[in-house]
C-alpha positions as CSV (number, residue, x, y, z in Angstrom):
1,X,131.6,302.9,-125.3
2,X,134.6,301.0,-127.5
3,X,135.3,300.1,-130.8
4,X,136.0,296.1,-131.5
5,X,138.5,295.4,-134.0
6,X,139.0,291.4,-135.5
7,X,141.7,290.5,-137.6
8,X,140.8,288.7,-140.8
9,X,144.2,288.9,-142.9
10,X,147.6,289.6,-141.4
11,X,150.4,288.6,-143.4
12,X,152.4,290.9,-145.6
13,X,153.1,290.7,-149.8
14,X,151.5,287.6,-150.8
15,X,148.9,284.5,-149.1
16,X,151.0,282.6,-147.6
17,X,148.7,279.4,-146.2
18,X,150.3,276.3,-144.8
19,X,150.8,274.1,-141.9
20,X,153.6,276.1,-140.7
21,X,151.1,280.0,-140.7
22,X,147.7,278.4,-139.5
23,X,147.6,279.9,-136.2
24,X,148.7,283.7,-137.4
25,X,147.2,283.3,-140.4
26,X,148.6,283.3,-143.9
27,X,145.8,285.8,-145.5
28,X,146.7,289.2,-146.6
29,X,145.4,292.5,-144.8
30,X,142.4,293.2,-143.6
31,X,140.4,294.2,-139.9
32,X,136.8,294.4,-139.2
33,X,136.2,297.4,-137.2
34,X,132.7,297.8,-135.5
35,X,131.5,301.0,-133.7
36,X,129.4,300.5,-130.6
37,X,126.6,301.3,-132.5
38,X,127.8,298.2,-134.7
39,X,128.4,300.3,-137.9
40,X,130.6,298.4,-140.3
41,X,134.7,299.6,-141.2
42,X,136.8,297.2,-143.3
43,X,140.7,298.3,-143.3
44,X,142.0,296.8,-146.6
45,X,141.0,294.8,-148.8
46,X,144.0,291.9,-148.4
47,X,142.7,288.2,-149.3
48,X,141.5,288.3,-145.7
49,X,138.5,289.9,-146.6
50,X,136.7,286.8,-148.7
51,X,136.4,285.4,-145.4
52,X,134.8,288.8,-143.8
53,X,132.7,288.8,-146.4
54,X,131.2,284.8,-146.1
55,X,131.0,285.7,-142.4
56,X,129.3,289.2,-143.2
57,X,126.8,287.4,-144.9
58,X,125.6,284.6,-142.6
59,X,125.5,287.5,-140.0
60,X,123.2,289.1,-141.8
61,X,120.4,286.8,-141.9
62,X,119.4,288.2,-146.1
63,X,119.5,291.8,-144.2
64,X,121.9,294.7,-146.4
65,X,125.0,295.1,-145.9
66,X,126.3,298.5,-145.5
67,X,130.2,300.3,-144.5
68,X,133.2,302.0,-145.1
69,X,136.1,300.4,-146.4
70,X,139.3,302.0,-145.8
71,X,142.5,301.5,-148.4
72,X,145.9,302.2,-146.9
73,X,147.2,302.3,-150.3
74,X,146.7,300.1,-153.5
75,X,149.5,297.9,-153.6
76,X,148.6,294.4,-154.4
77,X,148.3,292.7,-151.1
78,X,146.0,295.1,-149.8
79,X,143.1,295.4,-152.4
80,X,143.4,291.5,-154.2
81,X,141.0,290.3,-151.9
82,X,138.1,292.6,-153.3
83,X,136.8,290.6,-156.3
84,X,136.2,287.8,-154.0
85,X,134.6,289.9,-151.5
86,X,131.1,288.4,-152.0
87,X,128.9,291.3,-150.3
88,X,129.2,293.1,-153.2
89,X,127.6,291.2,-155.7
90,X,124.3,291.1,-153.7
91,X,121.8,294.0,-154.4
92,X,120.9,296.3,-151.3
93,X,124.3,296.4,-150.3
94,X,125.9,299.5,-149.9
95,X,129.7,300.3,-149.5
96,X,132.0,303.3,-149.7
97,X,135.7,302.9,-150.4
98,X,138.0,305.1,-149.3
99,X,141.4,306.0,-150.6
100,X,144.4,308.4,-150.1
101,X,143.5,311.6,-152.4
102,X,147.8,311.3,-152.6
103,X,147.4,308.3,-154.7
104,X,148.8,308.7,-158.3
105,X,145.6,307.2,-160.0
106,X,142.3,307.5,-157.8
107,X,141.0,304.2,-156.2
108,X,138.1,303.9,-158.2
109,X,140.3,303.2,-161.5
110,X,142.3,300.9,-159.0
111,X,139.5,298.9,-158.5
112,X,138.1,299.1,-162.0
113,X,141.3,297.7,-163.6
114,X,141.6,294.7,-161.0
115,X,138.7,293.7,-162.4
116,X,139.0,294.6,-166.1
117,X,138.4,291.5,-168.3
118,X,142.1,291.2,-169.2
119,X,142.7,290.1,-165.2
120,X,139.6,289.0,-163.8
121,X,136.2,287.3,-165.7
122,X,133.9,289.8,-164.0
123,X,133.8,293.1,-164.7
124,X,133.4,296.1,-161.9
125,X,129.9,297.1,-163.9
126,X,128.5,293.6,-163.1
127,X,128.4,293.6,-159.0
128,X,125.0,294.2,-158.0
129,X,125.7,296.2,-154.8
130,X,126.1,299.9,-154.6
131,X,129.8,300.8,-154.4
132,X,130.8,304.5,-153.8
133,X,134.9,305.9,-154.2
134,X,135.8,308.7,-152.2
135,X,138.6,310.9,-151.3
136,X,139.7,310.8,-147.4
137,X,140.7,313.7,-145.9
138,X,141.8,314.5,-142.6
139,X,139.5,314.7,-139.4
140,X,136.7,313.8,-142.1
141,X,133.2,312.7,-139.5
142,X,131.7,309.3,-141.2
143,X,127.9,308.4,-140.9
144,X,128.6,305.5,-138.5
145,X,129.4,307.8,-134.9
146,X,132.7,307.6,-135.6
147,X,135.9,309.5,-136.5
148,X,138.9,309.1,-138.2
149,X,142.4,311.1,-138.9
150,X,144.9,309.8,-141.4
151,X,148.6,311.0,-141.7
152,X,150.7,310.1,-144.9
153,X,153.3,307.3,-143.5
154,X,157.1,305.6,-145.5
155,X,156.0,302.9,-147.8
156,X,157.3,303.3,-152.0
157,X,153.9,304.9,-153.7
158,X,152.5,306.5,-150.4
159,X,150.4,304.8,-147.8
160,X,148.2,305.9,-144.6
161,X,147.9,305.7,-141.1
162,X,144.5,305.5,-140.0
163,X,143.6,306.5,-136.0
164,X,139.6,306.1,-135.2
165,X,137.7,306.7,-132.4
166,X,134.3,307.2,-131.2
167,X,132.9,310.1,-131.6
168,X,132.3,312.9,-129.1
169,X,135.7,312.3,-127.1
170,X,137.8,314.5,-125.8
171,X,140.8,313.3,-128.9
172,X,138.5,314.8,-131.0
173,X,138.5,318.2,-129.5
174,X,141.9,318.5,-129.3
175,X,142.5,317.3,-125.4
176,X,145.0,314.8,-124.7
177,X,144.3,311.3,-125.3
178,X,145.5,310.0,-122.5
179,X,144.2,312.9,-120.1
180,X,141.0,312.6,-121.9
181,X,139.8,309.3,-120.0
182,X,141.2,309.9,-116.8
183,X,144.4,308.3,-117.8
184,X,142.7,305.5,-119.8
185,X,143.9,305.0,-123.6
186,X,141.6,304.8,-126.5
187,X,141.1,304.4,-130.3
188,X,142.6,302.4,-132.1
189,X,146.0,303.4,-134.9
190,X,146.3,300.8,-137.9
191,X,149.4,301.6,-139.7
192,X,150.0,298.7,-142.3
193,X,153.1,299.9,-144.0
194,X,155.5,302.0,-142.6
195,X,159.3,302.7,-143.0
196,X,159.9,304.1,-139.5
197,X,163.9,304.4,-140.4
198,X,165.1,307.2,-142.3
199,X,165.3,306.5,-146.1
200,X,166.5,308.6,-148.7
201,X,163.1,307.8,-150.8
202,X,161.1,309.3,-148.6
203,X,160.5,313.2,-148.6
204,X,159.3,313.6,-145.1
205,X,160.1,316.7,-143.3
206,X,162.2,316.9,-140.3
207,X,159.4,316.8,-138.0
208,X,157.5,313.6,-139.2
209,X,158.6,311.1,-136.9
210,X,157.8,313.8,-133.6
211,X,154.7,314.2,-135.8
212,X,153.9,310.4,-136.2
213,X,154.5,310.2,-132.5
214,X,151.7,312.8,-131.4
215,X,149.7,310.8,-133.9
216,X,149.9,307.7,-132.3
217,X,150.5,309.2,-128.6
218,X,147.9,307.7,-126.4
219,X,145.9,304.9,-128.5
220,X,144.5,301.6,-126.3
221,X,145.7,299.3,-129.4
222,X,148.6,300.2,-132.2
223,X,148.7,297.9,-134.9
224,X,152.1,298.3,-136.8
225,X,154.0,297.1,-139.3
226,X,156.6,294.5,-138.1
227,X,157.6,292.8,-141.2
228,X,161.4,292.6,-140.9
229,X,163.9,291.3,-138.2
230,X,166.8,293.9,-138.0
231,X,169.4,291.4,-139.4
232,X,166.7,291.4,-142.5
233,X,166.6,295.0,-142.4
234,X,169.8,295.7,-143.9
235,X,168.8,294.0,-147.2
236,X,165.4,295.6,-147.8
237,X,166.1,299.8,-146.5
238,X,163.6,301.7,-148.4
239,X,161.5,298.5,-149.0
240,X,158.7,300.8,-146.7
241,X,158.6,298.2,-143.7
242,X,160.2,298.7,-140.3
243,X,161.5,296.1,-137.6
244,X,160.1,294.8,-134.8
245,X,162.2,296.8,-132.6
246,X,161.1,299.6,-134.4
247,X,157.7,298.9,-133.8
248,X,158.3,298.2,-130.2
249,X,160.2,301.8,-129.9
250,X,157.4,303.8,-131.3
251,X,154.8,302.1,-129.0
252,X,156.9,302.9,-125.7
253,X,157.4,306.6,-127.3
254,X,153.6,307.2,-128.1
255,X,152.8,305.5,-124.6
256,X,150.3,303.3,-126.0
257,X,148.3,300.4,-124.2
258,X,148.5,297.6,-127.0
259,X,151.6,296.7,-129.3
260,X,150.0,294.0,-132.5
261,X,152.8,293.0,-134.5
262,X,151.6,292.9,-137.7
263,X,152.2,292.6,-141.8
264,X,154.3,288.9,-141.0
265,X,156.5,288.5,-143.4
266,X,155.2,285.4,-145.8
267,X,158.2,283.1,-145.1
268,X,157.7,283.5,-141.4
269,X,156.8,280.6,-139.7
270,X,154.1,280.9,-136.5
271,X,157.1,279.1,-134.1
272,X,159.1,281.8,-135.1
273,X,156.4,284.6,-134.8
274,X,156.0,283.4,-131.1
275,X,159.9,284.0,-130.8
276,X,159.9,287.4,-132.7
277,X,157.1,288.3,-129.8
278,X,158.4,287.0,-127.0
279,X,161.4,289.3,-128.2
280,X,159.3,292.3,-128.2
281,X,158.1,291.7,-124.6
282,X,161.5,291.1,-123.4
283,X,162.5,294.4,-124.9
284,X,159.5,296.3,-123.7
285,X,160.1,295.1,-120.1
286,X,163.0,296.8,-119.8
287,X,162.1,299.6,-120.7
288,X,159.7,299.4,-117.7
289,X,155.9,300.6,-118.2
290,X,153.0,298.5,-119.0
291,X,153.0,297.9,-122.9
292,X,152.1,295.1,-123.9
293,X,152.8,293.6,-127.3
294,X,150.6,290.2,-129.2
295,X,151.0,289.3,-133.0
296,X,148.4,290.0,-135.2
297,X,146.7,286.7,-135.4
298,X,143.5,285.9,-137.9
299,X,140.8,285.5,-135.7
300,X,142.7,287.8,-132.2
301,X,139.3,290.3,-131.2
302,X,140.2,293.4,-129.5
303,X,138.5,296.2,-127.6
304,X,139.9,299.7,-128.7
């Protein structure tokens, strides 16, 4: 029994469409996760999701609509696809939105004030589905067989890393991931945002990297940040995004199955995307082991 993810958005800070994105995709975050059971998870709520939500409703056949959407944090890119989410203006529909309890301001106002009359011509009070905000806490059990654990990651205003499984395995009862299939990873770890190099604006303890590691350690698909080159790095420290050798580093550490490269920066062209991976591989390789690393591409369907 696996979860399926798709990718609907994958580029990071702003749409960046064109005929030099089309085949990664110039759409901002977002992932449709389905349980085997087919229960609906959305992972942010980037200009990807419009799409998702045309597709949702064909899919349907005039059924409802019901899932959890999950908010790494509220920074633009990540919830400006919401409005345009068509799903919930239809009545029967049923969603619950999920944010950090960290945030500075809950989600709820978030999403009220992106569509306050001053920024957007309908108001949150006129969609016509039913739209619930809640907290997310660690190891929380959601309706859909599922489960999922969150740990705070390095992005400016806070952000999470989300790790979901199925549930009734052994992660979930405190075994070892790997040891818990016979050696076979599982779950999948979406982590959006992430600084993974020290930066004085972050006040992590000592232990949070080992700690991000164990989080991670084991999953059948990672899908991490990537945004920056390391020669782009050295401009943008404590921007909250990490390189792709970072990414590639943490991968080979947490011995997962699956590198996606993913939050492409919005100048980044798909030619150079194909480089950028073909980099990753190349480093992976020699580190020997079996990773294997693919960019986030809008439309790429993976089993986790």
């Amino acid at each position: 029994m696996t979860l399926r993810v798709h990718f609907w958005g994958t580029r990071g800070s702003i749409p960046s469409p064109g005929r030099e994105t089309v085949r990664y995709g110039g759409n901002t975050p977002c992932l449709e996760l389905r349980t085997p059971e087919g229960w609906l998870i959305v992972l942010d709520a980037g200009t990807g999701i419009r799409e998702l939500g045309r597709s949702l409703i064909d899919r349907a056949h005039g059924a409802p609509i019901r899932g959890d959407i999950f908010l790494t944090h509220a920074h633009w890119d990540h919830i400006q696809g919401l409005p345009f989410f068509a799903p919930i203006f239809r009545p029967g529909n049923q969603f619950t939105i999920w944010g950090s309890k960290a945030m500075e301001t809950s989600i709820g106002r978030v999403v009220r004030d992106l569509m306050s009359p001053v920024v957007f011509p309908i108001a949150f009070e006129q969609i016509a589905a039913t739209v619930e905000f809640r907290e997310l806490v660690e190891g929380h059990s959601m309706p859909g067989n599922y489960d999922v654990k969150v740990m705070q990651v390095q992005h400016p205003g806070g952000a999470l890393a989300f790790r979901f499984a199925s549930r009734g395995v052994a992660e979930s009862r405190g075994a070892s991931p790997v040891a818990a299939h016979n050696g076979r990873r599982h779950g999948l770890v979406y982590i959006s945002d992430n600084e993974l190099r020290p930066a004085a604006a972050y006040e992590f303890t000592a232990t949070w990297r080992r700690d991000l590691v164990r989080f991670v350690h084991g999953a059948r698909v990672l899908v991490h940040d990537a945004m920056f080159t390391t020669e782009e790095y050295a401009d943008h420290q404590g921007w909250g995004h990490s390189t792709y050798e970072d990414a590639v580093e943490l991968a080979l550490e947490a011995e997962v199955e699956t590198l996606v490269l993913f939050h492409h920066k919005p100048e980044r062209t798909d030619d150079e995307v194909d480089r950028r991976t073909d980099e990753c591989r190349t480093l992976a390789a020699r580190h020997g082991g079996s990773l294997q690393v693919v960019a986030a591409a809008e439309g790429l369907t993976l089993a986790v």
